[in-house]
N, C-alpha and C positions, 0 to 999 in steps of 0.2 A: 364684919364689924371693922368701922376707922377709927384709931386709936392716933392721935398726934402726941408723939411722946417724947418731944420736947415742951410741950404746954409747961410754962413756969421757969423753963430754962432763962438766964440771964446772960451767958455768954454770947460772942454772936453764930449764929448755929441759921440751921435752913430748920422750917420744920421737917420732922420725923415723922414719915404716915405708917403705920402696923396694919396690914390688911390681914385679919385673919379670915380661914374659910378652906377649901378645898387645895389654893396652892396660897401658903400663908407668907405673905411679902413684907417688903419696907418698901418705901418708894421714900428714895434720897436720907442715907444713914447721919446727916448732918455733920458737925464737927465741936470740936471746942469744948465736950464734955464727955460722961461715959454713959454714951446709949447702952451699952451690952448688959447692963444690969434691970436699967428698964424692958430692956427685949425680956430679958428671963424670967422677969416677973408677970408675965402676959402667956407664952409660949416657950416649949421644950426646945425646939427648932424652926429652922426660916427653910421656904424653899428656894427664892431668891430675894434679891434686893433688884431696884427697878432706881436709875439716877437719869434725873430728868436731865441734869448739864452736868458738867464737872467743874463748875468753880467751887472754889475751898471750903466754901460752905456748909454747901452741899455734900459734898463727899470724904472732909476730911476724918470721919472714921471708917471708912471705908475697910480699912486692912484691920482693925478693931473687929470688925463686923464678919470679914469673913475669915481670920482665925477661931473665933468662940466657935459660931457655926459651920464652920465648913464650907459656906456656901459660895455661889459663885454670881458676882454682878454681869448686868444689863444696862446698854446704854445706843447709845444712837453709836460713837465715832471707837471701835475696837482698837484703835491705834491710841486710844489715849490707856496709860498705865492701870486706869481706876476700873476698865471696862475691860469686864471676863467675854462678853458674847456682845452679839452686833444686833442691833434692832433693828428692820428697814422703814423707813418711812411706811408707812399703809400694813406693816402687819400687826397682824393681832396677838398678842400676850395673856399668858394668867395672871389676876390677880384678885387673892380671895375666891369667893365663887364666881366671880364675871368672867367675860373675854373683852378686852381693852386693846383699841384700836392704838397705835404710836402715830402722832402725826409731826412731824420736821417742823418747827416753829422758829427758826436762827432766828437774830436779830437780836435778845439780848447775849447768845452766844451761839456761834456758829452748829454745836452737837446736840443744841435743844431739843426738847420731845414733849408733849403734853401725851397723857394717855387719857381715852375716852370710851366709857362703855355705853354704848349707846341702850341694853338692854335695861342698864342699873341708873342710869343716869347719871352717873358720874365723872367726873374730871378732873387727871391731877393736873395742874396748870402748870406747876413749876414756877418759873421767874415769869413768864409770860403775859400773865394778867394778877391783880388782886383784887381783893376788896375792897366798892367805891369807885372801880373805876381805875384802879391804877395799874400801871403795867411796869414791866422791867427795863433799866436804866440802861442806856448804851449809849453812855461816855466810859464803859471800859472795855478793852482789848475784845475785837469781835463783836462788839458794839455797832446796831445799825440801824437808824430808827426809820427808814424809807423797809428794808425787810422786816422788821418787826411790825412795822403796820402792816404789807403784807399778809403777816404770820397771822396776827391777830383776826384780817380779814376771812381766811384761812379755817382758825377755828370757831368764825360767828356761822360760814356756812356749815362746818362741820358738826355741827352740837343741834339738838332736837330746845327750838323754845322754849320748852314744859321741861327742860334737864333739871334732875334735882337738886345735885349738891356739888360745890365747886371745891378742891382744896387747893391750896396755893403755896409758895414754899415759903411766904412768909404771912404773919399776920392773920386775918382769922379766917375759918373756912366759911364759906356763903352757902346756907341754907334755905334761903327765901327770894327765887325769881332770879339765878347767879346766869341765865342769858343777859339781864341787863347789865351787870356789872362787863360781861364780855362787852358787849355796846358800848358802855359808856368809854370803857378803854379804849379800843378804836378811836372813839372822835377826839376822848382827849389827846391820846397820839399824835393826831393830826394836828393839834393847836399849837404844838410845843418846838 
């Protein structure tokens, strides 16, 4: 089950994804308010936490996250402070019951990562794409919009058509047809 547990949040935060199941995750602990309380209201413990990038976002309770729990984050670049273990590009991760592909997506920051289960159909996109079409901004630091359309190209071959459900780290998750939303972000990429 995916739980966004920042729905409702007003501060400005990433979304919060709670994957429970076999190895029970966060993907991207947000910031700017107190997850840990929402964590505990769901689940006794986390196995990991899973950060698609490390802007502030995204990761500012990170050390929140892994004092309550103990636990240890995941990220693409192990040299950044917020990142316990190193993901490589192309390997597979737990999360929940699936196994979720990491795929390198730089462009809106160089340590990006979308994670994809090809078995579940699922995709966390991170900053990479959203909802409608839209993709992540690189007019900041690490910002690059010639490899972000890349990246994007990237993950329209990587994702199965018929994928079910996209989440994103902002805004709302795509349930219905989220290949086209990959699509449409690509071209709009291009126009801009």
């Amino acid at each position: 089950m995916i739980t966004n547990l920042a729905q409702g949040v007003q501060a400005f935060t990433s979304n919060v994804f709670l994957v429970t199941g076999d190895t029970t995750a966060v993907v991207d602990p947000g910031a700017n308010f107190d997850v840990v309380p929402r964590i505990e209201e769901r689940v006794d413990e986390l196995d990991r936490v899973y950060l698609t990038h490390t802007h502030s976002d995204h990761v500012g309770n990170v050390d929140a996250v892994r004092d309550a729990f103990d636990v240890e984050t995941w990220g693409f670049d192990a040299d950044r402070p917020e990142v316990d273990n190193e993901i490589a590009d192309g390997e597979t991760v737990p999360i929940g019951n699936d196994s979720y592909e990491a795929l390198h997506t730089p462009g809106h920051k160089n340590d990006h990562l979308c994670l994809y289960s090809h078995a579940a159909g699922v995709l966390f996109a991170g900053d990479l794409v959203f909802a409608n079409g839209g993709f992540g901004r690189t007019d900041l630091e690490e910002g690059d919009r010639p490899t972000l359309i890349d990246s994007l190209d990237r993950l329209r071959e990587a994702v199965e058509e018929d994928f079910a459900e996209m989440h994103a780290g902002h805004g709302p998750s795509v349930t219905q047809r989220p290949f086209d939303d990959v699509e449409a972000a690509g071209r709009a990429a291009r126009m801009g």
